[in-house]
ROGUVO-557365 format. One record per atom (N, C-alpha, C, O): atom name; residue number from 0; x, y, z. Coordinates in pm, 1 decimal. Example, Ala and Ser with C-alpha at 12.3 -4.5 7.8 and 13.67 -1.06 7.14 Angstrom:
// ROGUVO-557365
(pt N; 0; (1319.0; -569.0; 780.0))
(pt CA; 0; (1230.0; -450.0; 780.0))
(pt C; 0; (1320.0; -330.0; 780.0))
(pt O; 0; (1423.6; -331.9; 846.5))
(pt N; 1; (1285.0; -225.0; 708.0))
(pt CA; 1; (1367.0; -106.0; 714.0))
(pt C; 1; (1290.0; 3.0; 787.0))
(pt O; 1; (1340.9; 113.8; 803.9))
This chain:
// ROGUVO-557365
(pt N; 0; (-3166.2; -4467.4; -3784.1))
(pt CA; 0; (-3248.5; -4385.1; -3698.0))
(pt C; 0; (-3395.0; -4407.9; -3731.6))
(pt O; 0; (-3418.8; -4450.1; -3844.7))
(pt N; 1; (-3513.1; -4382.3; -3635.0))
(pt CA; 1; (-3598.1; -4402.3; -3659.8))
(pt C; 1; (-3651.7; -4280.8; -3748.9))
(pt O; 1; (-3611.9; -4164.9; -3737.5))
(pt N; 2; (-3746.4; -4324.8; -3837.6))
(pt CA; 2; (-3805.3; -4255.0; -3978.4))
(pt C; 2; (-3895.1; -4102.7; -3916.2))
(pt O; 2; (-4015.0; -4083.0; -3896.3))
(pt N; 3; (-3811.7; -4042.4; -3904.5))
(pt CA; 3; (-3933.8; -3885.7; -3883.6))
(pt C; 3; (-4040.7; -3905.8; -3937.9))
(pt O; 3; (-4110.5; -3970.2; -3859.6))
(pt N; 4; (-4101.7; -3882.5; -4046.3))
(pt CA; 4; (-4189.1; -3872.1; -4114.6))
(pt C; 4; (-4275.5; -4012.3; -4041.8))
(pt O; 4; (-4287.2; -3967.0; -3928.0))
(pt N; 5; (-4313.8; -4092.4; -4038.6))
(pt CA; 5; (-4352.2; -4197.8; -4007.3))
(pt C; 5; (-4379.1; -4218.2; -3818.5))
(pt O; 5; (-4467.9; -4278.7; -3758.4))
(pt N; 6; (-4277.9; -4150.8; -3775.0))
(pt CA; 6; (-4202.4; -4236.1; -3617.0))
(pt C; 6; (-4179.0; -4387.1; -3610.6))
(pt O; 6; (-4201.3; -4459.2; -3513.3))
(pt N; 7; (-4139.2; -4416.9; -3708.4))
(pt CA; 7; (-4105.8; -4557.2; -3670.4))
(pt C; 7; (-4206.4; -4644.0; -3697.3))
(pt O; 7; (-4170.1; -4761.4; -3689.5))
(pt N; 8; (-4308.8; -4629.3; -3723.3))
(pt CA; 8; (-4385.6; -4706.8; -3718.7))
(pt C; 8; (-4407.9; -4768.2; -3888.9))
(pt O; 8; (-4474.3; -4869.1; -3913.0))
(pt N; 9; (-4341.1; -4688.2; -3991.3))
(pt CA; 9; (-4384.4; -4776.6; -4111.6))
(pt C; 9; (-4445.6; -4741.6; -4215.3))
(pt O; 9; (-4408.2; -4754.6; -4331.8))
(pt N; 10; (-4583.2; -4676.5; -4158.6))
(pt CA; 10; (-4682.3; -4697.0; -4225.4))
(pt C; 10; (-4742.1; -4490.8; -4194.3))
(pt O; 10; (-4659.9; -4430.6; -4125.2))
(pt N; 11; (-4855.9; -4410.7; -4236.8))
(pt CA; 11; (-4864.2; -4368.8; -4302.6))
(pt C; 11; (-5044.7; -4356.5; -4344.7))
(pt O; 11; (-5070.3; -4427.3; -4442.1))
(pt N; 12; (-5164.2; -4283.1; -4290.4))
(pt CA; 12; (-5245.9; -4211.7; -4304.5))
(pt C; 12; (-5283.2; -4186.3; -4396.3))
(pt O; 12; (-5232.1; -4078.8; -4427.6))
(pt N; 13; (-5365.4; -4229.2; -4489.8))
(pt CA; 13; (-5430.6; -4108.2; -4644.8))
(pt C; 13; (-5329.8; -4105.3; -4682.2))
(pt O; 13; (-5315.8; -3984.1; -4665.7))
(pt N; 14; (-5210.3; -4144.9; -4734.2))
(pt CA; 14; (-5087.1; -4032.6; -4816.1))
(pt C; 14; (-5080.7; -3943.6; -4713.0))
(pt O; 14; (-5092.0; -3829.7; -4758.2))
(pt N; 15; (-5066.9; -3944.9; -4587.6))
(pt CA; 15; (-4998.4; -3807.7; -4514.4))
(pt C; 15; (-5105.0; -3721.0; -4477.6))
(pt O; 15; (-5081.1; -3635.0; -4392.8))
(pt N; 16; (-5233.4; -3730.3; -4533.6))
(pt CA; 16; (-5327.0; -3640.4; -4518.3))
(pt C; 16; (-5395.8; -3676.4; -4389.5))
(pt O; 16; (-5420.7; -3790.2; -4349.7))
(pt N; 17; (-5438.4; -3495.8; -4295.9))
(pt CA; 17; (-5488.0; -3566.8; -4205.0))
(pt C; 17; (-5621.1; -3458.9; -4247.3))
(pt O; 17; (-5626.0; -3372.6; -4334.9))
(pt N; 18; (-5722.5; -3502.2; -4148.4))
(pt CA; 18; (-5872.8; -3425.5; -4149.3))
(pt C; 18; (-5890.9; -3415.8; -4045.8))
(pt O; 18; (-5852.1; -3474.2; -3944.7))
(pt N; 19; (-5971.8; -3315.2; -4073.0))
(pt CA; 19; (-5997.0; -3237.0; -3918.2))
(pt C; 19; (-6151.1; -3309.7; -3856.5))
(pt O; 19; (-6228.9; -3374.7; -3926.4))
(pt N; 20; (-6168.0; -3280.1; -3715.0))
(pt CA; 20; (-6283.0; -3372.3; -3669.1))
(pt C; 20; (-6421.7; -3347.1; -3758.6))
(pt O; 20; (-6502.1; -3433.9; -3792.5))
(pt N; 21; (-6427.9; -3188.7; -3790.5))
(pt CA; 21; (-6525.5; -3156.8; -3837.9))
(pt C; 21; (-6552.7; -3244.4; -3966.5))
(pt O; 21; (-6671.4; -3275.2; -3976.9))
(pt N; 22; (-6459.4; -3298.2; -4080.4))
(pt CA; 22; (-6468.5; -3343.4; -4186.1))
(pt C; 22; (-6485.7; -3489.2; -4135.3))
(pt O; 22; (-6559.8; -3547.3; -4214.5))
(pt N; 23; (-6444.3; -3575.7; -4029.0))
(pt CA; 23; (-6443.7; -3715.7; -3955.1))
(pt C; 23; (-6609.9; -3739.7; -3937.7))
(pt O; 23; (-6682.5; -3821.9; -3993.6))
(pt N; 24; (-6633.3; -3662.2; -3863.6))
(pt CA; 24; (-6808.0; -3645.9; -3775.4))
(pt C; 24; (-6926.3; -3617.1; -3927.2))
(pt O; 24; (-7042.5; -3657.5; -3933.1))
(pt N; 25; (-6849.1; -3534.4; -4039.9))
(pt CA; 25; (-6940.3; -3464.4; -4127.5))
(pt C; 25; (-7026.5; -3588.4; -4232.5))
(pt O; 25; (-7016.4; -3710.8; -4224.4))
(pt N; 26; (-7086.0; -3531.1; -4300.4))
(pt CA; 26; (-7209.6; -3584.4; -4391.4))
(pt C; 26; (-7111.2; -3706.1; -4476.3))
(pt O; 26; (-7162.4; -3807.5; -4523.7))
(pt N; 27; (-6980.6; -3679.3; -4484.2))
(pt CA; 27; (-6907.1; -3754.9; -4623.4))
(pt C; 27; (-6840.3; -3840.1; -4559.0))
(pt O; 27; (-6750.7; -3886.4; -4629.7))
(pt N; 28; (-6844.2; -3902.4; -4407.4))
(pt CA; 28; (-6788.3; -3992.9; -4364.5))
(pt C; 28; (-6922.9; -4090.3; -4292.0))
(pt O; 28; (-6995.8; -4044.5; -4204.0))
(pt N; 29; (-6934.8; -4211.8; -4341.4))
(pt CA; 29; (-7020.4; -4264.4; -4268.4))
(pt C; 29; (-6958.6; -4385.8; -4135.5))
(pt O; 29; (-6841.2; -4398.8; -4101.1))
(pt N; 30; (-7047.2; -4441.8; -4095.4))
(pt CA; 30; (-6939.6; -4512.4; -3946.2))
(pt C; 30; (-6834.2; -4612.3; -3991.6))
(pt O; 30; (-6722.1; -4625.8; -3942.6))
(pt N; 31; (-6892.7; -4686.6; -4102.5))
(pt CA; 31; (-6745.7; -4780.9; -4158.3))
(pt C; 31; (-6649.4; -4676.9; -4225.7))
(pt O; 31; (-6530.7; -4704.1; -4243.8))
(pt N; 32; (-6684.3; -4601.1; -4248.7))
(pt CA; 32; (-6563.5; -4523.4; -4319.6))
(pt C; 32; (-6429.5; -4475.3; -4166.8))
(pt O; 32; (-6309.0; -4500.2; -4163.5))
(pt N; 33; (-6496.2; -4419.4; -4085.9))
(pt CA; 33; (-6485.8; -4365.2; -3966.0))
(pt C; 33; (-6376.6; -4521.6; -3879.4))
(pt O; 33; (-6266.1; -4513.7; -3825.7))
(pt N; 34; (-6449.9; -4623.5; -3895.1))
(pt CA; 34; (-6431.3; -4741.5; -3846.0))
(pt C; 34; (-6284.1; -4803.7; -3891.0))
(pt O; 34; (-6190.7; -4846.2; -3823.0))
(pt N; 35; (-6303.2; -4790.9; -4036.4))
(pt CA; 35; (-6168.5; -4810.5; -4084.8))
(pt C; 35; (-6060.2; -4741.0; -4061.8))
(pt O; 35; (-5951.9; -4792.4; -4033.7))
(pt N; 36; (-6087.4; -4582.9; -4074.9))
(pt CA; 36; (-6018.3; -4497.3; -4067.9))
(pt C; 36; (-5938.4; -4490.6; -3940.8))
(pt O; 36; (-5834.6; -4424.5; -3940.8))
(pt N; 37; (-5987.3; -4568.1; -3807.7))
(pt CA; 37; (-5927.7; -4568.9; -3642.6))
(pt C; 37; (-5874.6; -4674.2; -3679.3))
(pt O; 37; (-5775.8; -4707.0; -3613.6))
(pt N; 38; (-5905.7; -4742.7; -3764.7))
(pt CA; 38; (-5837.5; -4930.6; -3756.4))
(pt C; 38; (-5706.0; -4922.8; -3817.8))
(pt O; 38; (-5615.5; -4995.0; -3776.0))
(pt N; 39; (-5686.8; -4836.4; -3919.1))
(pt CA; 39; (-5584.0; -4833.3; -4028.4))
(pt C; 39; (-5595.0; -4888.4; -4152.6))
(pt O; 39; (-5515.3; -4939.5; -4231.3))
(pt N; 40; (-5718.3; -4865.1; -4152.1))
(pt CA; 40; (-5770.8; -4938.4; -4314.5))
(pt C; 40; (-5688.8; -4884.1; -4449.3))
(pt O; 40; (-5642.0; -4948.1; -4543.4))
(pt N; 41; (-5690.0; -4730.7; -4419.7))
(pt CA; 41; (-5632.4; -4667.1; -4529.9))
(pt C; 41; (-5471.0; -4624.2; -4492.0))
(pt O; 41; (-5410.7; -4521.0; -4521.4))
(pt N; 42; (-5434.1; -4719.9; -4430.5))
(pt CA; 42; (-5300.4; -4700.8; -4385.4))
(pt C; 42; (-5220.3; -4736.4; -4500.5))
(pt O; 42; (-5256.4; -4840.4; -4555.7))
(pt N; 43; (-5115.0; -4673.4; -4553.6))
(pt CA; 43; (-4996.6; -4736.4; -4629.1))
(pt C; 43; (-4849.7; -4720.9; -4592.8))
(pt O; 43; (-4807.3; -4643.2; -4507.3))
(pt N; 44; (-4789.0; -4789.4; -4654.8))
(pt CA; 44; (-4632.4; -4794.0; -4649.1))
(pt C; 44; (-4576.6; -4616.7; -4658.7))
(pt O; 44; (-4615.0; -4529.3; -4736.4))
(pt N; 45; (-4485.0; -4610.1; -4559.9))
(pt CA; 45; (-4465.0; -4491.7; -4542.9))
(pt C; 45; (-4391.6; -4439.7; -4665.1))
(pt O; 45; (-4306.0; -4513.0; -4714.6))
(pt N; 46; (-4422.8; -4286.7; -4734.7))
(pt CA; 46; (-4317.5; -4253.9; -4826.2))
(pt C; 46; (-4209.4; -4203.8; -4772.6))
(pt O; 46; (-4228.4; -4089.4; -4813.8))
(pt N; 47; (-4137.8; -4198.1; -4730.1))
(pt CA; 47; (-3985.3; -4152.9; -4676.8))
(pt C; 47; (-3900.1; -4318.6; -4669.4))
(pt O; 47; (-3812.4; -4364.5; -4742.7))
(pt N; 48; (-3960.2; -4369.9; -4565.3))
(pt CA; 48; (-3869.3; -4527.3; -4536.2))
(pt C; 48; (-3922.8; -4660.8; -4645.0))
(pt O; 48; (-3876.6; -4772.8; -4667.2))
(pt N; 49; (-4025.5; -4595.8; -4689.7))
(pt CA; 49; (-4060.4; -4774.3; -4732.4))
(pt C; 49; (-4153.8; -4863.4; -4666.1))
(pt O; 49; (-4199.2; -4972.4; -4700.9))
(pt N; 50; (-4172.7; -4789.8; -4559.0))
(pt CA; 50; (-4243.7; -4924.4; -4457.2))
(pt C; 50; (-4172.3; -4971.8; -4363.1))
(pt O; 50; (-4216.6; -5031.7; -4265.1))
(pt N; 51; (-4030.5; -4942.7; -4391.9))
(pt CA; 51; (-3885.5; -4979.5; -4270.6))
(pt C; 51; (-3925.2; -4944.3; -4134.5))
(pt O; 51; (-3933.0; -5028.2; -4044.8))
(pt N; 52; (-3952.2; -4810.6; -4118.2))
(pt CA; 52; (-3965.9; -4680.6; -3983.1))
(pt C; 52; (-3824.8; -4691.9; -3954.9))
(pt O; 52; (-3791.6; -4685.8; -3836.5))
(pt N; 53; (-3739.1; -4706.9; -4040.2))
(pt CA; 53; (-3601.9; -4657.2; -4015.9))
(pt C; 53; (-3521.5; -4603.6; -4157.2))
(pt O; 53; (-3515.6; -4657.9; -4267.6))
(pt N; 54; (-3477.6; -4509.0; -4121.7))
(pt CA; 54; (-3395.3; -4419.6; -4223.3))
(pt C; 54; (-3250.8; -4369.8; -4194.0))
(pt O; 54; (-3208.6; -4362.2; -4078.6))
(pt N; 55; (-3165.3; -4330.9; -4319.3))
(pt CA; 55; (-3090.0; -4249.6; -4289.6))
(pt C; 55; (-3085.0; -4130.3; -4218.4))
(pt O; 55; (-3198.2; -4082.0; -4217.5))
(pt N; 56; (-2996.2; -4052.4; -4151.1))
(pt CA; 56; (-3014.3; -3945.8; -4063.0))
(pt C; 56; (-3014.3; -3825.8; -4201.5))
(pt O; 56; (-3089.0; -3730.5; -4178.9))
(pt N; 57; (-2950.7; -3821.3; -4319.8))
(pt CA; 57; (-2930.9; -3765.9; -4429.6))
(pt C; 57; (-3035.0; -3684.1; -4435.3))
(pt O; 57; (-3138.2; -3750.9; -4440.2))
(pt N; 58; (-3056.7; -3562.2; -4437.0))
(pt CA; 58; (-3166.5; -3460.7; -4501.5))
(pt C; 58; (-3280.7; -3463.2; -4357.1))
(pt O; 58; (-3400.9; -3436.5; -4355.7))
(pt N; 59; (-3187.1; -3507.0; -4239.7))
(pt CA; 59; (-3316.2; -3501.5; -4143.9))
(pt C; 59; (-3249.7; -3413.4; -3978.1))
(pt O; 59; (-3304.4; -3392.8; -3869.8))
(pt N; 60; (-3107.8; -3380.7; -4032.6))
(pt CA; 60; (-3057.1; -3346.8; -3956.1))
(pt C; 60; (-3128.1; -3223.9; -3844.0))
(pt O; 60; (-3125.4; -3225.3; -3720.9))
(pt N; 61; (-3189.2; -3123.0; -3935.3))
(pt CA; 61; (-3246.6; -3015.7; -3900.0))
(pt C; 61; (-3396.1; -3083.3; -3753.8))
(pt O; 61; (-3436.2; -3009.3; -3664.0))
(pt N; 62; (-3443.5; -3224.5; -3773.0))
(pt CA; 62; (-3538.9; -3266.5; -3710.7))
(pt C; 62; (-3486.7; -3279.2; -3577.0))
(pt O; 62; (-3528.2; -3245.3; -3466.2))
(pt N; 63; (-3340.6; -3362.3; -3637.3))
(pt CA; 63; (-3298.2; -3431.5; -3495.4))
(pt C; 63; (-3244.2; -3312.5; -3361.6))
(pt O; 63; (-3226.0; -3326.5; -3240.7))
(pt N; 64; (-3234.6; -3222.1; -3435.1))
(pt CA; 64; (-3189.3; -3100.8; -3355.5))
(pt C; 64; (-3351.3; -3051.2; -3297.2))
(pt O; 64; (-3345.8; -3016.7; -3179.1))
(pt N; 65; (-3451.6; -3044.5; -3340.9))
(pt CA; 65; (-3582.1; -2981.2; -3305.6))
(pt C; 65; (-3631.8; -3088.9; -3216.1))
(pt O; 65; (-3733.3; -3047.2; -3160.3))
(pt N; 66; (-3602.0; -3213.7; -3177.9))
(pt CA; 66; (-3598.7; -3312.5; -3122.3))
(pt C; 66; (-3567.2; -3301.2; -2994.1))
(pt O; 66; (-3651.9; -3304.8; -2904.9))
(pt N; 67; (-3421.4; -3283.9; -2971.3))
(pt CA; 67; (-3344.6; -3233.9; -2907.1))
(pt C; 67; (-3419.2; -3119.8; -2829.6))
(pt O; 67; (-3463.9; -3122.9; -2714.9))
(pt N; 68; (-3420.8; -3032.8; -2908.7))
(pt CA; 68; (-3474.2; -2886.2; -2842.5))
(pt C; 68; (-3577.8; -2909.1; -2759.6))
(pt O; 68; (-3567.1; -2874.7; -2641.9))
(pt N; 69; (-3711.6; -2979.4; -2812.9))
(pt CA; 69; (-3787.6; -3033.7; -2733.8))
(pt C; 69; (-3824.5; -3072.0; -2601.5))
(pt O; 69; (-3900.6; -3036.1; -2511.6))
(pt N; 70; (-3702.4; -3198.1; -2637.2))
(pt CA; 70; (-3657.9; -3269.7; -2525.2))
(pt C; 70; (-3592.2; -3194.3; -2368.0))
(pt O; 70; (-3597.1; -3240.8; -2254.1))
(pt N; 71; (-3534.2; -3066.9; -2415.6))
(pt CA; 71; (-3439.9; -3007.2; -2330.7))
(pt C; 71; (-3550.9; -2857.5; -2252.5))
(pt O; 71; (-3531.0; -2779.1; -2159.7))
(pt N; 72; (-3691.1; -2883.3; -2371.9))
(pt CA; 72; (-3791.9; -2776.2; -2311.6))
(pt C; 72; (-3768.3; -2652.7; -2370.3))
(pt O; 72; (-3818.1; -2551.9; -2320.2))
(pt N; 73; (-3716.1; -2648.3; -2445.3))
(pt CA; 73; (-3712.4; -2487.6; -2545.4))
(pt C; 73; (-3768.6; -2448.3; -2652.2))
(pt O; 73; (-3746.9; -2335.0; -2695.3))
């Protein structure tokens, strides 16, 4: 199945961390920082899959149901 944590894709943000626009736009980000940051500079290998974007369904069951729910509009 494809990797919740990730969507499939692998890879993976700061360690998971996201920032809000205010901290993006603020004094401690300058435009290459900003630049990289849209590019995937600080992108890494996802921690759940590895970098796969595919996982066991094991310990994710509860997602695939909120998935579902989603999907069905509830």
């Amino acid at each position: 199945m494809k990797c919740p944590l990730c969507r499939g894709t692998g890879t993976q943000t700061l360690h998971g961390a996201a920032i809000s626009m205010e901290e993006f736009i603020g004094p401690d980000w300058d435009d290459d920082m900003r630049d990289g940051y849209t590019s995937g500079l600080y992108d890494h290998a996802c921690d759940h899959c590895g970098g796969s974007g595919e996982t066991t369904s094991e310990g994710w069951d509860w997602y695939q149901v909120e998935l579902q729910e989603r999907a069905m509009g509830a």
